[in-house]
Backbone as CSV, one residue per row, in Angstrom:
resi,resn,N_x,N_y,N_z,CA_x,CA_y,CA_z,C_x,C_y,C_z
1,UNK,-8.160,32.206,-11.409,-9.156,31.487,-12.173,-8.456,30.435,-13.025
2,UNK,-9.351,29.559,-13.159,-7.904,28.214,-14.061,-8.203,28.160,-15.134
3,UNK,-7.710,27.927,-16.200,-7.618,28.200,-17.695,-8.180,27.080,-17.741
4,UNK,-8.901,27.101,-19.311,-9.183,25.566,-19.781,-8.370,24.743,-19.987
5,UNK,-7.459,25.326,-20.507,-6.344,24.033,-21.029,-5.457,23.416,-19.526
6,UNK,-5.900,24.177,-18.515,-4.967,23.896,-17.400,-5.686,22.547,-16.379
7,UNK,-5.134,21.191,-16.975,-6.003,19.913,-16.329,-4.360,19.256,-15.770
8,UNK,-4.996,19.338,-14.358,-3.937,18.243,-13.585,-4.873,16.714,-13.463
9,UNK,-4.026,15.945,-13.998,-4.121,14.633,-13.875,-4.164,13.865,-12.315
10,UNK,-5.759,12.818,-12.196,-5.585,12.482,-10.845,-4.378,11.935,-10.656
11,UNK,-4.695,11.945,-8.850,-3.275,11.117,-8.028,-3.392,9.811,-8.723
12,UNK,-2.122,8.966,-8.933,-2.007,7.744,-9.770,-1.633,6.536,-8.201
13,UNK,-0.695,7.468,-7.485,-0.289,6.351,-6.276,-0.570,7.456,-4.992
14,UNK,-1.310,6.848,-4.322,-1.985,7.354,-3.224,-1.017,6.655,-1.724
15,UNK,-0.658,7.760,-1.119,-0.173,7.820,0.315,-1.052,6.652,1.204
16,UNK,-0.736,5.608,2.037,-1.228,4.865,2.521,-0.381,5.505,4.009
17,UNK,0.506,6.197,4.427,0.920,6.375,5.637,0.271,6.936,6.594
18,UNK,-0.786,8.050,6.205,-1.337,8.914,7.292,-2.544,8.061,7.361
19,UNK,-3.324,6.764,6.705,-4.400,6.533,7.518,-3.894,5.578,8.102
20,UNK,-2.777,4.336,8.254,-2.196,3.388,8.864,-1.825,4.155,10.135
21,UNK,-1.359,4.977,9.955,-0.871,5.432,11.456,-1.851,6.196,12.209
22,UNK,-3.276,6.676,11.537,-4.367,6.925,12.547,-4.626,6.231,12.843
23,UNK,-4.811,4.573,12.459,-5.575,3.029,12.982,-4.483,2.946,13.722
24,UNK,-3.170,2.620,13.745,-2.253,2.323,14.635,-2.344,3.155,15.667
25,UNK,-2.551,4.201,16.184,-2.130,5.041,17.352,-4.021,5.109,17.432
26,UNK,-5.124,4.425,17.230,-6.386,4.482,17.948,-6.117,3.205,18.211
27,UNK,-5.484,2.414,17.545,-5.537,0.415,18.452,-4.429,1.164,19.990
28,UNK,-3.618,1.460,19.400,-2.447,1.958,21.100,-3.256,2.629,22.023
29,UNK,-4.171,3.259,21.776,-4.645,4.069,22.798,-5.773,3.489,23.156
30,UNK,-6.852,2.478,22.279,-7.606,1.378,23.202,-7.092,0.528,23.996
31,UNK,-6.100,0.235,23.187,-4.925,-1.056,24.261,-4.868,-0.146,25.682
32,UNK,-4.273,0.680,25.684,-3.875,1.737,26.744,-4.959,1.439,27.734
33,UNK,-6.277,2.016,26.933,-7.462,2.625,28.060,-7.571,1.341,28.787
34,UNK,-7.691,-0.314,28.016,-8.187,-1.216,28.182,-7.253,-1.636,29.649
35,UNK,-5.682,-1.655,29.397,-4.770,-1.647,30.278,-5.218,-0.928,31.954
36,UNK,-5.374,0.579,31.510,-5.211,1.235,32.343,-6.446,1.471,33.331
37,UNK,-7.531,0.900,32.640,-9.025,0.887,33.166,-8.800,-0.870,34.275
38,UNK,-8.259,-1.638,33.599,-7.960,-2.707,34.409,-7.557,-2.612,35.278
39,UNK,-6.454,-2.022,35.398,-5.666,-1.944,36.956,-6.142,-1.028,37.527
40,UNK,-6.825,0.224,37.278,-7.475,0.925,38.217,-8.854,-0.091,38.934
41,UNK,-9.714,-0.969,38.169,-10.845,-1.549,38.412,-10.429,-2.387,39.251
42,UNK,-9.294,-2.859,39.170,-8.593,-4.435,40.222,-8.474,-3.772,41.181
43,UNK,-8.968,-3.292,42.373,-8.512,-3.397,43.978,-8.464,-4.085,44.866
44,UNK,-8.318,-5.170,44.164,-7.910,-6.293,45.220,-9.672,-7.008,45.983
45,UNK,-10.691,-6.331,45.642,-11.668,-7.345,45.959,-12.151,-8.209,44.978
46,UNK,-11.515,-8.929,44.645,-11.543,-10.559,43.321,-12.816,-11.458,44.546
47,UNK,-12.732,-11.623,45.267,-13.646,-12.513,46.079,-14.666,-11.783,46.598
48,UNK,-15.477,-13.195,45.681,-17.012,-13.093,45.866,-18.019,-14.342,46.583
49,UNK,-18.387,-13.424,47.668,-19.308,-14.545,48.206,-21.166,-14.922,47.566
50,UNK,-21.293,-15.610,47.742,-22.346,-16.019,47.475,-23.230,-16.892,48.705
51,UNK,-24.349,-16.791,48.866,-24.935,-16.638,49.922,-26.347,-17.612,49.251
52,UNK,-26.741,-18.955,49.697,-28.303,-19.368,49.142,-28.822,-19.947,50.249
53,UNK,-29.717,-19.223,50.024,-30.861,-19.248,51.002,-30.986,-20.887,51.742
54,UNK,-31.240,-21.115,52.591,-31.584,-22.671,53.763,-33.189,-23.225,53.378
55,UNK,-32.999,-24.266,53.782,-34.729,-24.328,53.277,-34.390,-24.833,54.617
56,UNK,-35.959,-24.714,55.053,-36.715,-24.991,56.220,-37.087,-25.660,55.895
57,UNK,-38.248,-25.810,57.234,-39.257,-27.316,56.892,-40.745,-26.599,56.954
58,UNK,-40.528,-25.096,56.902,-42.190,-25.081,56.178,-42.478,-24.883,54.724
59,UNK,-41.391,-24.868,54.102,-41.254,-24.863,52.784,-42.107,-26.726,52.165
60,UNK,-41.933,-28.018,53.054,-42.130,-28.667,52.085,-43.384,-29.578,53.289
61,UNK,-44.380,-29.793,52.895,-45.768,-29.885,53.372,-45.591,-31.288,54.227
């Protein structure tokens, strides 16, 4: 049980290392996915055809 007279004073200088290095190692591991989702998605079919339709001649009166 804590005594009355027993007061710890807040933290004055606060640790900045453990949340820099959770943002650093979630940017590495989007980089990663972003990387690694790319080269799995690239199989080599980059070419795309496209196909438009002919007009005839009953299209225009």
């Amino acid at each position: 049980m804590r005594e009355r007279d027993d007061f710890v004073p807040p933290e004055q200088r606060a640790s900045t290392g453990l949340p820099l290095s959770v943002m650093l190692l979630s940017m590495l591991t989007i980089i990663l996915y972003l990387i690694v989702g790319g080269v799995i998605s690239n199989n080599g079919s980059g070419v795309v055809a496209v196909y438009v339709p002919q007009q005839t001649d009953a299209e225009h009166p």
